[in-house]
PQR file of N, CA, C, O and H, with PARSE charges and radii, in Angstrom:
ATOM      1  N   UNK A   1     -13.859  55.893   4.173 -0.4000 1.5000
ATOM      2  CA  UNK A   1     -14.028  54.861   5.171 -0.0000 2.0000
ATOM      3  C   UNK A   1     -12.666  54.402   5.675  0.5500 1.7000
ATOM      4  O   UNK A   1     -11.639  54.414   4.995 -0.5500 1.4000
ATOM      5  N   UNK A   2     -12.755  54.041   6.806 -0.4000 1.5000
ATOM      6  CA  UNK A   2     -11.153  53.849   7.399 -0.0000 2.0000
ATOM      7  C   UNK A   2     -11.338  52.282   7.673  0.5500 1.7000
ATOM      8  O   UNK A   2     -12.318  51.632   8.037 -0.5500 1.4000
ATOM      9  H   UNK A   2     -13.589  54.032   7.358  0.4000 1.0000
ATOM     10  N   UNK A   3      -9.910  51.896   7.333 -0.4000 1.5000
ATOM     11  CA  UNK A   3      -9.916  50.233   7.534 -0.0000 2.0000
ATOM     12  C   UNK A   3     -10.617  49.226   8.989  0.5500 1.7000
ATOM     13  O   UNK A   3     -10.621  49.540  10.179 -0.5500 1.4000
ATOM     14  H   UNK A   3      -9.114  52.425   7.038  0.4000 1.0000
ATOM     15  N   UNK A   4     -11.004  48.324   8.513 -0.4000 1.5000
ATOM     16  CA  UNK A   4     -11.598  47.827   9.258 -0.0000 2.0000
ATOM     17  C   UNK A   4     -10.688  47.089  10.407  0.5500 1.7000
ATOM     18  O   UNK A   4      -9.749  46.370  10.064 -0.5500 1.4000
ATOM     19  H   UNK A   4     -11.000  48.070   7.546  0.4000 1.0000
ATOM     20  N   UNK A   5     -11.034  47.316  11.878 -0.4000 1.5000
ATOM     21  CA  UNK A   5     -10.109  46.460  12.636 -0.0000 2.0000
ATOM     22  C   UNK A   5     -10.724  45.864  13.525  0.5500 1.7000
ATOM     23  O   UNK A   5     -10.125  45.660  14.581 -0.5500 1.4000
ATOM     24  H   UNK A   5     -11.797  47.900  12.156  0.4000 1.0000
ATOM     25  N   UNK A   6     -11.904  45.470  13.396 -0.4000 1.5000
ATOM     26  CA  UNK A   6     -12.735  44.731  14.017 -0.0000 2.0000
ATOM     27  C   UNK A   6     -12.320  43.193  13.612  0.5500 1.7000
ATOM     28  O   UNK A   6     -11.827  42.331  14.339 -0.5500 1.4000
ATOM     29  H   UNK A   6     -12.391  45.635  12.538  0.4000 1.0000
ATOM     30  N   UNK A   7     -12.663  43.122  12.263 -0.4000 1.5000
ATOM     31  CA  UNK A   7     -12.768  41.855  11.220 -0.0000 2.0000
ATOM     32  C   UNK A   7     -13.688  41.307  10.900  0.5500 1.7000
ATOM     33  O   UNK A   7     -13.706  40.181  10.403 -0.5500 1.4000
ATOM     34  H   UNK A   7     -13.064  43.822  11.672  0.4000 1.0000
ATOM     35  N   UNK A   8     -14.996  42.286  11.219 -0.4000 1.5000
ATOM     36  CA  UNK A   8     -16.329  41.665  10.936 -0.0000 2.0000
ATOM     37  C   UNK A   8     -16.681  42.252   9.231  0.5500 1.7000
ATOM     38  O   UNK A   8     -17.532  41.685   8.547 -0.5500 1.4000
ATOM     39  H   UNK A   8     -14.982  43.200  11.623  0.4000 1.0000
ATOM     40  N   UNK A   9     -16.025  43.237   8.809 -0.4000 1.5000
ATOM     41  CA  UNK A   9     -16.157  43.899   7.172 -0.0000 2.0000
ATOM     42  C   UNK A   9     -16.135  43.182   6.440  0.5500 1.7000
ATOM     43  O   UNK A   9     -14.999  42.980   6.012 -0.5500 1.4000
ATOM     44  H   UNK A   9     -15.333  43.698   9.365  0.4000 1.0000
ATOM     45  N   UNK A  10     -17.128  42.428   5.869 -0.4000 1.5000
ATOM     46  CA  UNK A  10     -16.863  41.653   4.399 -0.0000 2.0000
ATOM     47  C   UNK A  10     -15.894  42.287   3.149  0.5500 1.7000
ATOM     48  O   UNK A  10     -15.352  41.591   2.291 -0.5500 1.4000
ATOM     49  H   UNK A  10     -18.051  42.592   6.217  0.4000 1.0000
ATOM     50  N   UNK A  11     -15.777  44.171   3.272 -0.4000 1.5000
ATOM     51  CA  UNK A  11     -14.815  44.780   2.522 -0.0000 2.0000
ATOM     52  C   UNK A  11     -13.608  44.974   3.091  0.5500 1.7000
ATOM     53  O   UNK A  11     -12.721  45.132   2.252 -0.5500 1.4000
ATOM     54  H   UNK A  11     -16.217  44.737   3.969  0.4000 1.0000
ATOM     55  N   UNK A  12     -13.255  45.018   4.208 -0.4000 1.5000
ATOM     56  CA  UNK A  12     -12.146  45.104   4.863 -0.0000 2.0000
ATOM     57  C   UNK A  12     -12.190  47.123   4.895  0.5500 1.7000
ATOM     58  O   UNK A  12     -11.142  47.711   5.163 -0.5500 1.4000
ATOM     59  H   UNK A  12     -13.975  44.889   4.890  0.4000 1.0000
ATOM     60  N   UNK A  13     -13.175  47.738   4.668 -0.4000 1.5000
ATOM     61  CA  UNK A  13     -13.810  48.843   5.336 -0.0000 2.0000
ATOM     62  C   UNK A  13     -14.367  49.202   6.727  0.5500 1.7000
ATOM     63  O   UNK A  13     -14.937  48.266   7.288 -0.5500 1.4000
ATOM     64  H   UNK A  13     -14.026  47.260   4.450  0.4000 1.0000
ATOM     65  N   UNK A  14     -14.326  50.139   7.264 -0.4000 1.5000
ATOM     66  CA  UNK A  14     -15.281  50.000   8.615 -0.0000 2.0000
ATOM     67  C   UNK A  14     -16.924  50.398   8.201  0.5500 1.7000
ATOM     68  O   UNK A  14     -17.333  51.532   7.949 -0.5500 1.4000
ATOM     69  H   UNK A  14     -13.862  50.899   6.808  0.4000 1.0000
ATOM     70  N   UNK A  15     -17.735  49.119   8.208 -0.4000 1.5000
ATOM     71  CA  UNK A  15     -18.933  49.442   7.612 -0.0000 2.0000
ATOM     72  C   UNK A  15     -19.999  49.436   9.179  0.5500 1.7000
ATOM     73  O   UNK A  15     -21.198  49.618   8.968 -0.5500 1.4000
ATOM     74  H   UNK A  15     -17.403  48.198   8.413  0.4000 1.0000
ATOM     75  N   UNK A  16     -19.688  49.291  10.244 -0.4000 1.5000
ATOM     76  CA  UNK A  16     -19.952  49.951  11.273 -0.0000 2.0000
ATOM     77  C   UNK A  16     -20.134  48.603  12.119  0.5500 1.7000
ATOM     78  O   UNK A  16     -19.857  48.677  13.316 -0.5500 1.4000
ATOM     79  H   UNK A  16     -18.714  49.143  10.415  0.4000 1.0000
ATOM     80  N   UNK A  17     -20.641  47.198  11.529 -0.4000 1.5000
ATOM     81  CA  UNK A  17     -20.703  46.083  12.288 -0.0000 2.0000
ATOM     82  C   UNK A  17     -20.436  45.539  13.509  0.5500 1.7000
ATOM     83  O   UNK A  17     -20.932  44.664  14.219 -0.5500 1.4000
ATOM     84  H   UNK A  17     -20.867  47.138  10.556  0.4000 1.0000
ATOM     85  N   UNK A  18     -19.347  46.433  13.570 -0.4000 1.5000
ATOM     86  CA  UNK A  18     -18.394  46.334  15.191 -0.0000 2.0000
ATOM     87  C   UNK A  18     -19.174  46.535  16.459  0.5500 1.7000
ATOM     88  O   UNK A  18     -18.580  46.324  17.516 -0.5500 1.4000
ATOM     89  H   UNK A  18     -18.944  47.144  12.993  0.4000 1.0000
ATOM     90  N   UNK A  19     -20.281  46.869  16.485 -0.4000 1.5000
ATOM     91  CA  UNK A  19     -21.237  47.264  17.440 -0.0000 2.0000
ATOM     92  C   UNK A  19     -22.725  46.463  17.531  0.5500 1.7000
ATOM     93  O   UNK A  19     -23.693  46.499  18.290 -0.5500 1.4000
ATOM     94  H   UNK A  19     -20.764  47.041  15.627  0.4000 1.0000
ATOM     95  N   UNK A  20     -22.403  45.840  16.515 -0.4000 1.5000
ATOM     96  CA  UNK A  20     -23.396  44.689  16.392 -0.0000 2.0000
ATOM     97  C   UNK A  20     -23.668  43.238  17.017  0.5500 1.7000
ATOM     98  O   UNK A  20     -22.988  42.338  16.525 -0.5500 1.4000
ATOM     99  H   UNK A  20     -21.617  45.811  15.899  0.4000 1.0000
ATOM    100  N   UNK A  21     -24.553  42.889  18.016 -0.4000 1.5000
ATOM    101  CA  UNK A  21     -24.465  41.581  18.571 -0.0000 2.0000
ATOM    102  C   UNK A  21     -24.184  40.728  17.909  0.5500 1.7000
ATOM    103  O   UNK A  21     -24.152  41.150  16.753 -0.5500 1.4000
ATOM    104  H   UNK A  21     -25.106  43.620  18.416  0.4000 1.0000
ATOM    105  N   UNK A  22     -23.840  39.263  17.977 -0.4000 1.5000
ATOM    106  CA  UNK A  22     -23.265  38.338  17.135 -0.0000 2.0000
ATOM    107  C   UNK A  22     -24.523  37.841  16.172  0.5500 1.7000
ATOM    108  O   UNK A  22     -24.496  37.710  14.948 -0.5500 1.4000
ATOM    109  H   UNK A  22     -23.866  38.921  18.916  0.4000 1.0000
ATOM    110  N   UNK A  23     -25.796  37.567  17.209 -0.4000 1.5000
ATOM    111  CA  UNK A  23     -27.044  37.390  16.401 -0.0000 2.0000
ATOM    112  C   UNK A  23     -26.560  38.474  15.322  0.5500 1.7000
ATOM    113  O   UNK A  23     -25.705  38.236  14.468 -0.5500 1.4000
ATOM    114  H   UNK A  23     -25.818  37.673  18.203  0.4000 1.0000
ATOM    115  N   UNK A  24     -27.156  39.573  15.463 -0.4000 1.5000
ATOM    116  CA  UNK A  24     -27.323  40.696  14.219 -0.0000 2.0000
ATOM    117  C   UNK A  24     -26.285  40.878  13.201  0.5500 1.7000
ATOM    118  O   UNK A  24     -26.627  41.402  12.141 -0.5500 1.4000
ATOM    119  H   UNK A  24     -27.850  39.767  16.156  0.4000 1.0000
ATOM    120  N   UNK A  25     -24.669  40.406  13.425 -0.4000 1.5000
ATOM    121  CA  UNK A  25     -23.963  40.198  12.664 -0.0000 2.0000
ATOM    122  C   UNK A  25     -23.945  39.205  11.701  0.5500 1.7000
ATOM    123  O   UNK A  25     -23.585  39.253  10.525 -0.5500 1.4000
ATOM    124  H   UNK A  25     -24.392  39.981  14.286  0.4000 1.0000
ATOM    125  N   UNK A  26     -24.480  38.105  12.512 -0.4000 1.5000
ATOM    126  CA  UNK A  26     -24.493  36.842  11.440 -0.0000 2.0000
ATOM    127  C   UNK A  26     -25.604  37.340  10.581  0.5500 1.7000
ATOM    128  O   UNK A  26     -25.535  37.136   9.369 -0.5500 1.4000
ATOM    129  H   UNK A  26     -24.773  38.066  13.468  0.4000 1.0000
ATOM    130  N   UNK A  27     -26.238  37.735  10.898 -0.4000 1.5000
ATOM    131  CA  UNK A  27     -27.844  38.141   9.883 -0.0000 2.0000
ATOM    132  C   UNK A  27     -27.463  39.624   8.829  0.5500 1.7000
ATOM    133  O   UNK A  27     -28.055  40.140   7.882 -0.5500 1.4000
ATOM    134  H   UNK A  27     -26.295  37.901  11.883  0.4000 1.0000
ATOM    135  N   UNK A  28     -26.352  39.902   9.464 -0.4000 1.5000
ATOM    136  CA  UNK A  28     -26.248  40.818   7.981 -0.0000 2.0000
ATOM    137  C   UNK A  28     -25.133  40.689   7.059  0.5500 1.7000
ATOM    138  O   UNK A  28     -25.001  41.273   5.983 -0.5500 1.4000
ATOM    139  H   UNK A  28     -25.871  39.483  10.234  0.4000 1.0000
ATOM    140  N   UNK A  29     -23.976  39.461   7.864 -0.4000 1.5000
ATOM    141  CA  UNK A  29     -23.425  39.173   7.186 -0.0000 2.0000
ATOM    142  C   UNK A  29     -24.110  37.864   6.139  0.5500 1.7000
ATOM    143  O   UNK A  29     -23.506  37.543   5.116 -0.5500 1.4000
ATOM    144  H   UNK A  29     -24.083  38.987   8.738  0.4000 1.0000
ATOM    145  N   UNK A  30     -25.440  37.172   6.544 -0.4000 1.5000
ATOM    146  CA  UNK A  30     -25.884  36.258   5.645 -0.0000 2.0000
ATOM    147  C   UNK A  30     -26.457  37.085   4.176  0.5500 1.7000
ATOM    148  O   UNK A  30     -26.511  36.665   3.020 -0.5500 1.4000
ATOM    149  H   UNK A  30     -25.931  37.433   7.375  0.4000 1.0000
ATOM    150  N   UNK A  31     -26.822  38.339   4.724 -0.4000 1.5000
ATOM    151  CA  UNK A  31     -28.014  39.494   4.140 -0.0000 2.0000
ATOM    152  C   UNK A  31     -26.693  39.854   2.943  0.5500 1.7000
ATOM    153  O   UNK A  31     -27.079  39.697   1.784 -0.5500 1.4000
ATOM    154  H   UNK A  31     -26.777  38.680   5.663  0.4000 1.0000
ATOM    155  N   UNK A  32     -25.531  40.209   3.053 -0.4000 1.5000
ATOM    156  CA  UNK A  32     -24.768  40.842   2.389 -0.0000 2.0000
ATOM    157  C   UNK A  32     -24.168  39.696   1.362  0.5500 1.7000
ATOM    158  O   UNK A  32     -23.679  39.940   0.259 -0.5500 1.4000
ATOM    159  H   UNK A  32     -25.217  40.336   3.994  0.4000 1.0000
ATOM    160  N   UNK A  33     -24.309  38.425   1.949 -0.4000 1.5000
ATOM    161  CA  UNK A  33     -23.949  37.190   1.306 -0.0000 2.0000
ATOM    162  C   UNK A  33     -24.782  37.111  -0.069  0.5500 1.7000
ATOM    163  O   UNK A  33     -24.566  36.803  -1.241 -0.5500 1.4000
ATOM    164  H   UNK A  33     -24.706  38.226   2.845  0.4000 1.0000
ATOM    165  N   UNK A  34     -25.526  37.423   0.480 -0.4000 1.5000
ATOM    166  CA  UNK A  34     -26.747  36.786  -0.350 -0.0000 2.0000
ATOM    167  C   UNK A  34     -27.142  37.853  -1.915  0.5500 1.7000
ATOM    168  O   UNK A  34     -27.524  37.554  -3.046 -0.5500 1.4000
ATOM    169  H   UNK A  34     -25.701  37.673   1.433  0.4000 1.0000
ATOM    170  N   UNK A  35     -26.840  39.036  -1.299 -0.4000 1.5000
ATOM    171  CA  UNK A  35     -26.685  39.884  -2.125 -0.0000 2.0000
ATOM    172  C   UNK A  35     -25.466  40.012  -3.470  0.5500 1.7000
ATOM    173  O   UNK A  35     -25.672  40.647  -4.504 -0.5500 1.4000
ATOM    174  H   UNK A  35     -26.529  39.278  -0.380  0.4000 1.0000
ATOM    175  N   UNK A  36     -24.376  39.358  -3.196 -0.4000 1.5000
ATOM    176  CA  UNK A  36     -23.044  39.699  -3.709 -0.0000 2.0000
ATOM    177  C   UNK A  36     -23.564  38.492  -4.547  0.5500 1.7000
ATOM    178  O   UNK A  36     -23.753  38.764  -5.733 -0.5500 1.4000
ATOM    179  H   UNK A  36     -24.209  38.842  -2.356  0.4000 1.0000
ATOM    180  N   UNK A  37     -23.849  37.132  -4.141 -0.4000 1.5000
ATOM    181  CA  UNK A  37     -24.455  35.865  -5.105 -0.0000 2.0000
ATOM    182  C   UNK A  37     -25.412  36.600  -6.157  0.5500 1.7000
ATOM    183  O   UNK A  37     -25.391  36.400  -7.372 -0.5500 1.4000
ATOM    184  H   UNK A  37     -23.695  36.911  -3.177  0.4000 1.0000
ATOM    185  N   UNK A  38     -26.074  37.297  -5.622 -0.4000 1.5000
ATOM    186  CA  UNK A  38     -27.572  37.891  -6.820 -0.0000 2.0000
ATOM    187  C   UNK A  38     -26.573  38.555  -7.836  0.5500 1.7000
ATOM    188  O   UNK A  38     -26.697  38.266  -9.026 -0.5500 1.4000
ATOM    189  H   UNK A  38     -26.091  37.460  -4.635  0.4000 1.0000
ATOM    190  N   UNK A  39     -25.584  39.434  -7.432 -0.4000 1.5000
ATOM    191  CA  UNK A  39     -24.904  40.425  -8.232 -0.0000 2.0000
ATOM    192  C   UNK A  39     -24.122  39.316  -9.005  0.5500 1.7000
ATOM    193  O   UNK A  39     -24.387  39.293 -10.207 -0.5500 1.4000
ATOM    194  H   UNK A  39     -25.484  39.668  -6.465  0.4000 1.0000
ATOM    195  N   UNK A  40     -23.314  38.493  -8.621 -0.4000 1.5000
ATOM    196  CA  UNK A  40     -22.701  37.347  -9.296 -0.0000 2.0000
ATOM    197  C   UNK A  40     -23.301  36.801 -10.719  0.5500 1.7000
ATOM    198  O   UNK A  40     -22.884  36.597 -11.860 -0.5500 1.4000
ATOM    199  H   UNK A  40     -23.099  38.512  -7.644  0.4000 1.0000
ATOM    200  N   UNK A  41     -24.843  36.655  -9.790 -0.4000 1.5000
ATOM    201  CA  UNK A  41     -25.559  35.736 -10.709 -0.0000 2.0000
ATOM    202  C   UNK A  41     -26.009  36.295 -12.196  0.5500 1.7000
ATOM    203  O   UNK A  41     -26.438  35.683 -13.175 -0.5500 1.4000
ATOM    204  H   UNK A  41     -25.181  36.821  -8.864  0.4000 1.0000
ATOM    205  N   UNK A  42     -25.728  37.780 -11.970 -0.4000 1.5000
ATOM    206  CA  UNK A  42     -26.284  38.941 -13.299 -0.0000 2.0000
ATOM    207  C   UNK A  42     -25.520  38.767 -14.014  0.5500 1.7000
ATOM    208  O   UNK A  42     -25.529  39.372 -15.086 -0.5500 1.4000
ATOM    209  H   UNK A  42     -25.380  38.277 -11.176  0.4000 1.0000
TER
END
């Protein structure tokens, strides 16, 4: 994966987001949020 230069990568990867409306960004950046808390929480 090549670095991210958008700045939308929660990894600082290019995970493809960059093409994503702002709606659909916020919703997968909440989606990915939410996920990393569950993993936290284990």
């Amino acid at each position: 994966m090549a670095d991210c230069g958008c700045g939308r990568s929660p990894t600082g990867k290019c995970v493809g987001w960059h093409d994503l409306s702002e709606d659909a960004y916020q919703a997968k950046k909440a989606e990915w949020e939410k996920r990393q808390a569950e993993k936290a929480a284990k």
